[in-house]
ZADO-1210 file (C-alpha; in nm, 4 decimals, padded with zeros to 6 digits):
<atoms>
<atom x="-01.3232" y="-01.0415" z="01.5088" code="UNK" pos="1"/>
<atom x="-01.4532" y="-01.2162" z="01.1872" code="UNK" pos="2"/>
<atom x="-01.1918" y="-01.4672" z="01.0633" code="UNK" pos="3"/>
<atom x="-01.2649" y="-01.5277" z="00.7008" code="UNK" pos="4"/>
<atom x="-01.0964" y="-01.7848" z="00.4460" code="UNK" pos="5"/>
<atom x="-01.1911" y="-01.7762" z="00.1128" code="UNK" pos="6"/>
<atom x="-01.0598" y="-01.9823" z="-00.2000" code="UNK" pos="7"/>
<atom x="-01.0254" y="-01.7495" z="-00.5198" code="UNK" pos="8"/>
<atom x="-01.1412" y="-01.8555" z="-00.8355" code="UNK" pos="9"/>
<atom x="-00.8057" y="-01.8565" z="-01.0145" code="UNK" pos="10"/>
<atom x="-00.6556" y="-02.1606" z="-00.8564" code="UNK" pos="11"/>
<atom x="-00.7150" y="-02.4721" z="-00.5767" code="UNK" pos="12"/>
<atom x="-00.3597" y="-02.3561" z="-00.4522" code="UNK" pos="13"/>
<atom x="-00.4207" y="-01.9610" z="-00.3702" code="UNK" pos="14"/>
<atom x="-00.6347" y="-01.8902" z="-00.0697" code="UNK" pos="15"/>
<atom x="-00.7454" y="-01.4932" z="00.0929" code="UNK" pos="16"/>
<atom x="-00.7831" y="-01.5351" z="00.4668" code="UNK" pos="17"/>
<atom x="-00.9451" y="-01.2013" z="00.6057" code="UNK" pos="18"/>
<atom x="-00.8659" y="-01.0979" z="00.9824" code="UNK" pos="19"/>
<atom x="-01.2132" y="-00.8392" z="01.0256" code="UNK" pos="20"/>
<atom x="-01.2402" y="-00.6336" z="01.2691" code="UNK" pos="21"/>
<atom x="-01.6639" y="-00.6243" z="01.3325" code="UNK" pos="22"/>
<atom x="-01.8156" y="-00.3201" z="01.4425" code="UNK" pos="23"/>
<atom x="-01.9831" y="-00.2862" z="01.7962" code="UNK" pos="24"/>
<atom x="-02.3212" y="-00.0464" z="01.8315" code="UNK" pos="25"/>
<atom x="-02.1308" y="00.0491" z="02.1719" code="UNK" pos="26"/>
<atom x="-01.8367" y="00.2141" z="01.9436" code="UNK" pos="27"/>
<atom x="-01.9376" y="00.2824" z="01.6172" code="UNK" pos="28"/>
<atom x="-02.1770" y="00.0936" z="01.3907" code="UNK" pos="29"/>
<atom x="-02.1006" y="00.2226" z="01.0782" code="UNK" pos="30"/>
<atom x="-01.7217" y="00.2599" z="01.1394" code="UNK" pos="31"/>
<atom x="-01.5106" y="00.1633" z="00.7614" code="UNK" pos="32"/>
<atom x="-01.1526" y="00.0684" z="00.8087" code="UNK" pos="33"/>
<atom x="-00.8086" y="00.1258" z="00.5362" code="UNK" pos="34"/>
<atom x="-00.7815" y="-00.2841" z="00.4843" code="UNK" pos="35"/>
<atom x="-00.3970" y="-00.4389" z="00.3969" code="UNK" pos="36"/>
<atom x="-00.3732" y="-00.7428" z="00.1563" code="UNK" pos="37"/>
<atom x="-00.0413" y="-00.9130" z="00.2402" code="UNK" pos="38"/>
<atom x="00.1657" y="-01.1027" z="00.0237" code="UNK" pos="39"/>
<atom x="00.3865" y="-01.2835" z="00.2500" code="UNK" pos="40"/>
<atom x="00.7871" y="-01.3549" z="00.0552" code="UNK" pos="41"/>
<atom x="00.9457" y="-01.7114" z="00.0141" code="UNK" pos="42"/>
<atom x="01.0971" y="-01.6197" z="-00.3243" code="UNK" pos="43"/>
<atom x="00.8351" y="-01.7468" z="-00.5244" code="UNK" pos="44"/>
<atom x="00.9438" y="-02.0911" z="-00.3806" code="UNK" pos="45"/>
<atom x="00.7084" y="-02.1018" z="-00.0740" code="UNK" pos="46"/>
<atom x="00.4827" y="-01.8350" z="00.0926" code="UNK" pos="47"/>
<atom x="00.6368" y="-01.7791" z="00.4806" code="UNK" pos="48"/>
<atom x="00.4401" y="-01.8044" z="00.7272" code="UNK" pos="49"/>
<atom x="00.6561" y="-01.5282" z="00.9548" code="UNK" pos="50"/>
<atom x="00.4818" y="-01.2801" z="00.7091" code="UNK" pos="51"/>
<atom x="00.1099" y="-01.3721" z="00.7269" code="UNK" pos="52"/>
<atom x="-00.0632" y="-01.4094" z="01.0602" code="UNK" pos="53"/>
<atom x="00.2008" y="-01.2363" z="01.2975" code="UNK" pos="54"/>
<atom x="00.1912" y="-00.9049" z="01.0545" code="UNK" pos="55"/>
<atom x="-00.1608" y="-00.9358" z="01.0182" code="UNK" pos="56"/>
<atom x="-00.2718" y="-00.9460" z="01.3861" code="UNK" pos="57"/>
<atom x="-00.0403" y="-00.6511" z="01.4119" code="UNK" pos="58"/>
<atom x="-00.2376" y="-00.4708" z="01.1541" code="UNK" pos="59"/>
<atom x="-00.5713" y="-00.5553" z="01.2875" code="UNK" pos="60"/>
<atom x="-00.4578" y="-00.4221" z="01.6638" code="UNK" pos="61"/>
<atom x="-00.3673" y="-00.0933" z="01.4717" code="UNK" pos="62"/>
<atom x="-00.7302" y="-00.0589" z="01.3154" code="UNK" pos="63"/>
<atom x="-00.6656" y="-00.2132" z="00.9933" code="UNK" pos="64"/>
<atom x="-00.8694" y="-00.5066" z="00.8483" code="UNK" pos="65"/>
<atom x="-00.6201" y="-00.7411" z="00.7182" code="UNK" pos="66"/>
<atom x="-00.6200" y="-01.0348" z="00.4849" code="UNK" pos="67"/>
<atom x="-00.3192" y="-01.2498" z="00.4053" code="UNK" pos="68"/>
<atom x="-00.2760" y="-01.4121" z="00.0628" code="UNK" pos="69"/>
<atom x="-00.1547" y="-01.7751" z="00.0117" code="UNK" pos="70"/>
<atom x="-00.0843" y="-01.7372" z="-00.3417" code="UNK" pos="71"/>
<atom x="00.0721" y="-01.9949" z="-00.6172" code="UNK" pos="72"/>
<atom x="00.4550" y="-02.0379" z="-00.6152" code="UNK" pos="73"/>
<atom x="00.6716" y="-02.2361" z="-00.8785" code="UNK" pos="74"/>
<atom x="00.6051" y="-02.4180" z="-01.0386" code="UNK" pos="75"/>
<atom x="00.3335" y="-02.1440" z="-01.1178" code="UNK" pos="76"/>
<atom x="00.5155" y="-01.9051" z="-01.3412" code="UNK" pos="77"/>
<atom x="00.4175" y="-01.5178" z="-01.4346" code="UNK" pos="78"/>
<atom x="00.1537" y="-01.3691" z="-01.4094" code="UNK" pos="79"/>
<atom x="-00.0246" y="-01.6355" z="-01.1936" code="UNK" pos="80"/>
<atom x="00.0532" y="-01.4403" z="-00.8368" code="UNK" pos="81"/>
<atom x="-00.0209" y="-01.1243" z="-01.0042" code="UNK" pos="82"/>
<atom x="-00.3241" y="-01.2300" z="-01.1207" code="UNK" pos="83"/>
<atom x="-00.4259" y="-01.3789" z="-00.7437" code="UNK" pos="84"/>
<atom x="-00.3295" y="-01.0400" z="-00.5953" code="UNK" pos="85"/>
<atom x="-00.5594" y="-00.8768" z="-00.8207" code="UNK" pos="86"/>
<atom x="-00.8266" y="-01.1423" z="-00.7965" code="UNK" pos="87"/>
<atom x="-00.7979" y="-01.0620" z="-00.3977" code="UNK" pos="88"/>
<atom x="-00.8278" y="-00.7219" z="-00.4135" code="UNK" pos="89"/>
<atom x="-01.1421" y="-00.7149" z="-00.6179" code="UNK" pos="90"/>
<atom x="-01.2720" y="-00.9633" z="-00.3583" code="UNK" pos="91"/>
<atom x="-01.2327" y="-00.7686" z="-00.0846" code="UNK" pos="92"/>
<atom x="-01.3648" y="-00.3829" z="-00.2673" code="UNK" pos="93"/>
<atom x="-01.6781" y="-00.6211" z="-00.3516" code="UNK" pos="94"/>
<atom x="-01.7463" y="-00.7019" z="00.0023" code="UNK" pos="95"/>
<atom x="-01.6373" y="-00.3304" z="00.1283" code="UNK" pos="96"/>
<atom x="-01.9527" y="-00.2891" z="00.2644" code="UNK" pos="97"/>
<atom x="-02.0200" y="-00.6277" z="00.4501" code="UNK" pos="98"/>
<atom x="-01.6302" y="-00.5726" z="00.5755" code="UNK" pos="99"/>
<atom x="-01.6423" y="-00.2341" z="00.6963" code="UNK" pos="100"/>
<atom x="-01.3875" y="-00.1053" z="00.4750" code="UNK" pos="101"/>
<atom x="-01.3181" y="00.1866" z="00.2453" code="UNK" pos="102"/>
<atom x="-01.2992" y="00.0630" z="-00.0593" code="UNK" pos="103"/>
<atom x="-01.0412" y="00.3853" z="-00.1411" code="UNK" pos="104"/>
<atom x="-00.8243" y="00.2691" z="00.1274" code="UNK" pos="105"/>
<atom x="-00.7188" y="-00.1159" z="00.0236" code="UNK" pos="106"/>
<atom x="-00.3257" y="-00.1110" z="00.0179" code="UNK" pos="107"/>
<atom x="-00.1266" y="-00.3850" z="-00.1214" code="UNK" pos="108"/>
<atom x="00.1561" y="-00.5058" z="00.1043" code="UNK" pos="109"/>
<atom x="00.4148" y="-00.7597" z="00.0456" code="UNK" pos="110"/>
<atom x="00.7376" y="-00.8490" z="00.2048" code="UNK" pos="111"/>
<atom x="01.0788" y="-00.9976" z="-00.0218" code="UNK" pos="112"/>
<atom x="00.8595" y="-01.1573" z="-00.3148" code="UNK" pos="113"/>
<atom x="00.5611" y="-01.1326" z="-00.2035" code="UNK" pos="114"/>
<atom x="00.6490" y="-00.6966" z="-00.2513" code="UNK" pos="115"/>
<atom x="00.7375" y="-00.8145" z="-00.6217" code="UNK" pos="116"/>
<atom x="00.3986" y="-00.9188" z="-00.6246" code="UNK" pos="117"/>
<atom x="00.2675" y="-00.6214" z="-00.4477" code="UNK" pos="118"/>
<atom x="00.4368" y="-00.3622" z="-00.6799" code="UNK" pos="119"/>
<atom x="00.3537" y="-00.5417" z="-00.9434" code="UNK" pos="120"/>
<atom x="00.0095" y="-00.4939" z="-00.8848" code="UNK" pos="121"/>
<atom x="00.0589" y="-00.1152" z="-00.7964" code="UNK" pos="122"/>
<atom x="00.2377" y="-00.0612" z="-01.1370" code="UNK" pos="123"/>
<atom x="00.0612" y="-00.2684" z="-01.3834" code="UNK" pos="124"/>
<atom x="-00.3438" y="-00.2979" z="-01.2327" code="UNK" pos="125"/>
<atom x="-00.4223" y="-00.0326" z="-01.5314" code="UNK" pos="126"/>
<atom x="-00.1926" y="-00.1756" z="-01.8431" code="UNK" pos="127"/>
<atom x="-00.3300" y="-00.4018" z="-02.0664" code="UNK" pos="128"/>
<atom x="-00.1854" y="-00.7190" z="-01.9291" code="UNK" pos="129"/>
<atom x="-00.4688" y="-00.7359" z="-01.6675" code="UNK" pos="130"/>
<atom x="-00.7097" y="-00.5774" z="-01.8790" code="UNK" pos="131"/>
<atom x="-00.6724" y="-00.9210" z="-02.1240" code="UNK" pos="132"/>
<atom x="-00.8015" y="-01.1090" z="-01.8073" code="UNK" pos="133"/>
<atom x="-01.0832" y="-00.9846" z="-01.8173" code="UNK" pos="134"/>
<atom x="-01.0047" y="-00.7373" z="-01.5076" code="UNK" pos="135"/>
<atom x="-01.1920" y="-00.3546" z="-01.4547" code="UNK" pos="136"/>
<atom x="-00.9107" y="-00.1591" z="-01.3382" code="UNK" pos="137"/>
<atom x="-01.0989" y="00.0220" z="-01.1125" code="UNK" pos="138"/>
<atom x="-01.2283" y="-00.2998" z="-00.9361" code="UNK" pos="139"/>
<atom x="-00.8314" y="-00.4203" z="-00.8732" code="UNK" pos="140"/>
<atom x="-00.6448" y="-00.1062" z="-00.7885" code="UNK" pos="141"/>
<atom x="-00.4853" y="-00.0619" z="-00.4698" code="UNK" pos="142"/>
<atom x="-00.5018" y="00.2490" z="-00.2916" code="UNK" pos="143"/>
<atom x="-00.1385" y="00.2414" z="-00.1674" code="UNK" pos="144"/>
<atom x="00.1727" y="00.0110" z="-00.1479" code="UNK" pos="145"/>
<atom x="00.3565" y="-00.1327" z="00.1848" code="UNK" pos="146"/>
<atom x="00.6898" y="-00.2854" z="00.0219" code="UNK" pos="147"/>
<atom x="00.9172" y="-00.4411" z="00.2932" code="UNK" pos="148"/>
<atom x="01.2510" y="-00.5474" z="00.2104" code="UNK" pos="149"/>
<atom x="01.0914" y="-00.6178" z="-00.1439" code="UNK" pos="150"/>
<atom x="01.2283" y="-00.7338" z="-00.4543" code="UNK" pos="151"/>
<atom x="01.1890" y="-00.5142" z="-00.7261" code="UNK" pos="152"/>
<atom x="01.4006" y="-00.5134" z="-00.9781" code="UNK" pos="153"/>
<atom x="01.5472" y="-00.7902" z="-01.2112" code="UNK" pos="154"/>
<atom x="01.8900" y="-00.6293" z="-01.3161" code="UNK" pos="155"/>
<atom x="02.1962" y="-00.5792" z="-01.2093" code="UNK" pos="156"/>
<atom x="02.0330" y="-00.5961" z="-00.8336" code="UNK" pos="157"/>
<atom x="01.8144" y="-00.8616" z="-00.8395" code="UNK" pos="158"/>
<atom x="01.7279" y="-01.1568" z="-00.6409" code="UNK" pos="159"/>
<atom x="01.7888" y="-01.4626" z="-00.8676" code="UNK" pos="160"/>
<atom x="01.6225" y="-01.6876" z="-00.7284" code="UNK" pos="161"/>
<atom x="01.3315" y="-01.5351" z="-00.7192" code="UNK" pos="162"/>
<atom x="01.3091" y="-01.4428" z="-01.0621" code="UNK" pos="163"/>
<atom x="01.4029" y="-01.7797" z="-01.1693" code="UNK" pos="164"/>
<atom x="01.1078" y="-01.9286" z="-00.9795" code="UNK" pos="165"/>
<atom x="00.9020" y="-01.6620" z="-01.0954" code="UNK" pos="166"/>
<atom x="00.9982" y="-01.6824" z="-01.4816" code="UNK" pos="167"/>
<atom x="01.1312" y="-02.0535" z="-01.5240" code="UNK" pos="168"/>
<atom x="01.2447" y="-02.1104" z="-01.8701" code="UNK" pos="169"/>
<atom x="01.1912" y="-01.8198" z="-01.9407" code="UNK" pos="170"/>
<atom x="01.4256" y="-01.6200" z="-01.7137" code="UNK" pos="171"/>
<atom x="01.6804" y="-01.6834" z="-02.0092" code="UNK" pos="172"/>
<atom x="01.4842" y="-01.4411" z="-02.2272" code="UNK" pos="173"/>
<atom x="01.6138" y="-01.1017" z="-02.1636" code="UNK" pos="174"/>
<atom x="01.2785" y="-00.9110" z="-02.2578" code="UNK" pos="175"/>
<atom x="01.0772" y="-01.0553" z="-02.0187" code="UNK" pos="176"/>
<atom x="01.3486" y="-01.0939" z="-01.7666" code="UNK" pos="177"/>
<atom x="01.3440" y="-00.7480" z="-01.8062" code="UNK" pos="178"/>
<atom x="00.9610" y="-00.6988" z="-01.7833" code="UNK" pos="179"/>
<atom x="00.9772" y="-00.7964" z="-01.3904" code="UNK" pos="180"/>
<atom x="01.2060" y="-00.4701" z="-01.3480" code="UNK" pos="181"/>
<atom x="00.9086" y="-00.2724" z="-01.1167" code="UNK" pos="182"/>
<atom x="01.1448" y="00.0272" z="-01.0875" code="UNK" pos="183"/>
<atom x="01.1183" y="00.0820" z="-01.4948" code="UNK" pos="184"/>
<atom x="00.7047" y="00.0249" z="-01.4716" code="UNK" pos="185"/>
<atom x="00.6384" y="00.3056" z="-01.2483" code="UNK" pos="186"/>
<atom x="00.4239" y="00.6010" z="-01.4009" code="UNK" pos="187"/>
<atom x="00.1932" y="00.8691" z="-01.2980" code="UNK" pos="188"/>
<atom x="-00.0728" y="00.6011" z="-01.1833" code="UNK" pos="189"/>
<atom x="00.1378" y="00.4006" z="-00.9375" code="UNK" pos="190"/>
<atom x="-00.0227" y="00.4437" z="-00.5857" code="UNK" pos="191"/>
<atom x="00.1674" y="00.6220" z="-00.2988" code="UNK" pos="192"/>
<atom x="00.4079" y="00.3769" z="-00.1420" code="UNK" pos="193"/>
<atom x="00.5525" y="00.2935" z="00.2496" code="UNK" pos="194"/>
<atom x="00.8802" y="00.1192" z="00.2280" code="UNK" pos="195"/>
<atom x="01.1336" y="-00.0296" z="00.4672" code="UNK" pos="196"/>
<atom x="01.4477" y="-00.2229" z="00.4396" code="UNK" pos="197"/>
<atom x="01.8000" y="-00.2654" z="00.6054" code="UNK" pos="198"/>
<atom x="02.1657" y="-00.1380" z="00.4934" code="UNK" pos="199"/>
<atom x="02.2659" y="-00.4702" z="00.6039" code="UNK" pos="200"/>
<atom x="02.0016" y="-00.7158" z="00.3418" code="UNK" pos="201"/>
<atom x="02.2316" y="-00.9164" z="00.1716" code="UNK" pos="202"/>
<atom x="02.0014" y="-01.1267" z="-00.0423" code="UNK" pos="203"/>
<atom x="01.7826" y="-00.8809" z="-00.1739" code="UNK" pos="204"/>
<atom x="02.0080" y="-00.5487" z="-00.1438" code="UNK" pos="205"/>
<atom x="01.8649" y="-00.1822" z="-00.0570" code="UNK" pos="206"/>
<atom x="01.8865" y="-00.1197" z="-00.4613" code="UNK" pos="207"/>
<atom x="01.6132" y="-00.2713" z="-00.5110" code="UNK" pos="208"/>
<atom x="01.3806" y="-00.0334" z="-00.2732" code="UNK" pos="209"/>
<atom x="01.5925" y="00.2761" z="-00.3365" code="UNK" pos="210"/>
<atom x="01.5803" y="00.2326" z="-00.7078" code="UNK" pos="211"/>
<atom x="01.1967" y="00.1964" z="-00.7021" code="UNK" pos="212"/>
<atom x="01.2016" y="00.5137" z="-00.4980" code="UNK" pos="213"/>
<atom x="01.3822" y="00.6694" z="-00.7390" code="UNK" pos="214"/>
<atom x="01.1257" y="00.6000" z="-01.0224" code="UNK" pos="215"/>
<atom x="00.8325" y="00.7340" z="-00.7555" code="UNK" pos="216"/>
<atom x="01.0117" y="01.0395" z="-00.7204" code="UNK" pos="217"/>
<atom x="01.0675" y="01.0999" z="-01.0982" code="UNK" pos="218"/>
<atom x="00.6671" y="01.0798" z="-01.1346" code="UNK" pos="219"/>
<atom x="00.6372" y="01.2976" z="-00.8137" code="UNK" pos="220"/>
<atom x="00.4987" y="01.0107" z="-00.6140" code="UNK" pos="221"/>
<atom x="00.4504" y="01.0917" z="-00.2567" code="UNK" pos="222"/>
<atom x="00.6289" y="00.7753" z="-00.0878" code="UNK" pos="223"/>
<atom x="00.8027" y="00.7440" z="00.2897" code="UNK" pos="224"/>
<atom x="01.1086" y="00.5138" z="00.2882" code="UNK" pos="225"/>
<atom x="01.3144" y="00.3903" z="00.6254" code="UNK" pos="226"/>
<atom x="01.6516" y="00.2175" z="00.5787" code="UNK" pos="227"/>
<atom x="01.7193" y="00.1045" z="00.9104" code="UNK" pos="228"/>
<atom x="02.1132" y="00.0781" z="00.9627" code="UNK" pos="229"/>
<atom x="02.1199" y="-00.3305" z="01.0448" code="UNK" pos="230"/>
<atom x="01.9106" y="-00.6148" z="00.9914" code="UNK" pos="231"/>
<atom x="01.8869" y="-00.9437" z="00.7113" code="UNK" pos="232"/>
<atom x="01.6856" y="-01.0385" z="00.5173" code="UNK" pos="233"/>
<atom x="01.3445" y="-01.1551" z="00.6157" code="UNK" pos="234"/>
<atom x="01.3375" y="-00.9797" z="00.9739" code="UNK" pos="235"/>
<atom x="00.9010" y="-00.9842" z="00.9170" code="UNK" pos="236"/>
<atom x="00.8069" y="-00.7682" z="01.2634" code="UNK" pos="237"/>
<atom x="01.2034" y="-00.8033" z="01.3986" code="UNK" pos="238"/>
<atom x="01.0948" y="-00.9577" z="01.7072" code="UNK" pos="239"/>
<atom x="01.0336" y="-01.2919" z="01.9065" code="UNK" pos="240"/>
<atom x="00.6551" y="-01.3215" z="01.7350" code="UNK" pos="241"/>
<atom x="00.8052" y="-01.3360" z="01.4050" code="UNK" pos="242"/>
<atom x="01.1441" y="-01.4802" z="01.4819" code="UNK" pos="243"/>
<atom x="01.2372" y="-01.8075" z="01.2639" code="UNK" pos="244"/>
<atom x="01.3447" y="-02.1078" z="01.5458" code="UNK" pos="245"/>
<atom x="01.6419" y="-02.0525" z="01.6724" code="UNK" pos="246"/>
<atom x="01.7602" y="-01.7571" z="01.4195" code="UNK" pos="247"/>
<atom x="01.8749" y="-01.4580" z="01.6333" code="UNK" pos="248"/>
<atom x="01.9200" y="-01.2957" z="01.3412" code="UNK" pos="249"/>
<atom x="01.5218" y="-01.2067" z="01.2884" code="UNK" pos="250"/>
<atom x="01.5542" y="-01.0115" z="01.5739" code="UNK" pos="251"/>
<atom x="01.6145" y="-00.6807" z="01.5378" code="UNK" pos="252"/>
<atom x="01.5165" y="-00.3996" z="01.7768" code="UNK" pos="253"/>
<atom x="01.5424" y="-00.1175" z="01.5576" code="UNK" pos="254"/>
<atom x="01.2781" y="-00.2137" z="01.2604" code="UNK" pos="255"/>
<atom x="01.0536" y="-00.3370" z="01.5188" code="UNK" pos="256"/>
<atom x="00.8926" y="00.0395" z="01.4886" code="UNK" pos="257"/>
<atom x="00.7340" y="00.0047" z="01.1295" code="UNK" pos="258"/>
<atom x="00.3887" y="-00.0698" z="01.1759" code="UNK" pos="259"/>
<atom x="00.3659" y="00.2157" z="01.3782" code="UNK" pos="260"/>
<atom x="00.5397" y="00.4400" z="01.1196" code="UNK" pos="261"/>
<atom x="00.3237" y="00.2508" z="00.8457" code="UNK" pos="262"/>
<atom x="-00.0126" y="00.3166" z="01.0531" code="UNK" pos="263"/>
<atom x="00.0763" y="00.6796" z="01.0598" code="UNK" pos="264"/>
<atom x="00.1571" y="00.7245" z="00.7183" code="UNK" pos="265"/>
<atom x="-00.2155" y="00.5693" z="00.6351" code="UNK" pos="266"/>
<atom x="-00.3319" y="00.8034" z="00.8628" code="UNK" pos="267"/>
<atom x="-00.1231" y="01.0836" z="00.7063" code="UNK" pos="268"/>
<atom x="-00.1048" y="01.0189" z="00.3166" code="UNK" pos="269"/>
<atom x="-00.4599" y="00.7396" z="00.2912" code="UNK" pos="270"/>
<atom x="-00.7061" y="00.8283" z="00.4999" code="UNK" pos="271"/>
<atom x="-00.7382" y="01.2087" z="00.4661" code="UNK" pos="272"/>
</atoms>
């Protein structure tokens, strides 16, 4: 495996650390994998760790290259992280080749926040907001969407806290407090999506996933969504790899079956 860790141009703070699977002549030497950029949550206040390396080496042992983004958080305010995320994925089409990936096959991922940041990418990589940074749409689109427990919407079901870290001052202004409502941003160019979450995520509720379904569906979106009956917030993998010290409560049998579900749905809905 090729461990990569790049800084991005954008800022000394956000880093893109690539787990790379490298191809053997005994296997196959030309082999291209689906690659998944992660943006770990932390609501915009810090980037957790439970979300970057443990879901990463689960990707790669599924046949995914993986890289894990260490973007800005507050007091970096919109549309830094959005702008990272985009910065990351351009990096890693551009070096599709050296990488073995597909460069029709990068999928954005992000758990809590860092699925804010995700979605936000998968809704807005073709407006003009990233077109006045100077971005080619084509070089910063993702191919699909893995949204885990993610926030998403800034209304009546959001998570304040990460909006406020996200918006700062202005948080107070209702139009752009508005703007960071993903569910209302969705049209007929937002990628297919994988999403999970629990019946049980009490600080950032179910709304927020089944709302953004919701908005996929109106724009006949293809998307696969699991609400697993228990779980909080933050549950990462749901077992003992990404289990916070001494919380229990990150453990959680029944979730601990997404990456296979994800891996299949690449498979399924990506790949083909």
């Amino acid at each position: 495996m090729i461990h990569q860790y790049l800084k991005t141009s954008l800022s000394d703070d956000a880093t893109l650390t690539g787990y790379i699977i490298d191809n053997s002549p005994e296997i196959d030497a030309d082999k291209t994998r689906p690659a998944v950029v992660i943006c770990p949550g932390g609501g915009y206040a810090f980037v957790s760790a439970r979300e970057a390396e443990p879901v990463a080496i689960q990707m790669v042992a599924r046949g995914f290259q993986a890289f894990v983004l260490h973007y800005s958080v507050a007091p970096a305010r919109f549309p830094t992280q959005l702008l990272e995320l985009a910065e990351s994925v351009k990096i890693v089409r551009q070096h599709a080749a050296e990488w073995h990936i597909d460069p029709e096959q990068i999928i954005a991922a992000g758990f809590s926040a860092g699925g804010h940041i995700a979605a936000g990418l998968g809704t807005l990589w073709h407006g003009e907001l990233l077109k006045k940074y100077g971005y080619d749409a084509q070089e910063i689109q993702p191919n699909g969407l893995l949204l885990s427990y993610a926030v998403l919407t800034s209304g009546q079901f959001a998570h304040r806290g990460s909006m406020v870290n996200l918006l700062g001052a202005d948080f107070k202004d209702d139009n752009k407090r508005a703007c960071q409502s993903l569910e209302n941003q969705v049209d007929e160019y937002t990628p297919k999506a994988f999403m999970w979450t629990t019946f049980t995520d009490h600080a950032v509720s179910m709304e927020n996933t089944l709302m953004f379904a919701e908005a996929l569906r109106r724009h006949n979106i293809n998307f696969e969504l699991h609400v697993f009956p228990a779980g909080s917030h933050g549950l990462s993998l749901g077992n003992e790899e990404s289990q916070k010290k001494g919380n229990l409560d990150n453990i959680q049998p029944e979730v601990q079956v997404w990456p296979d579900l994800f891996t299949t749905w690449v498979k399924n809905q990506i790949e083909k």
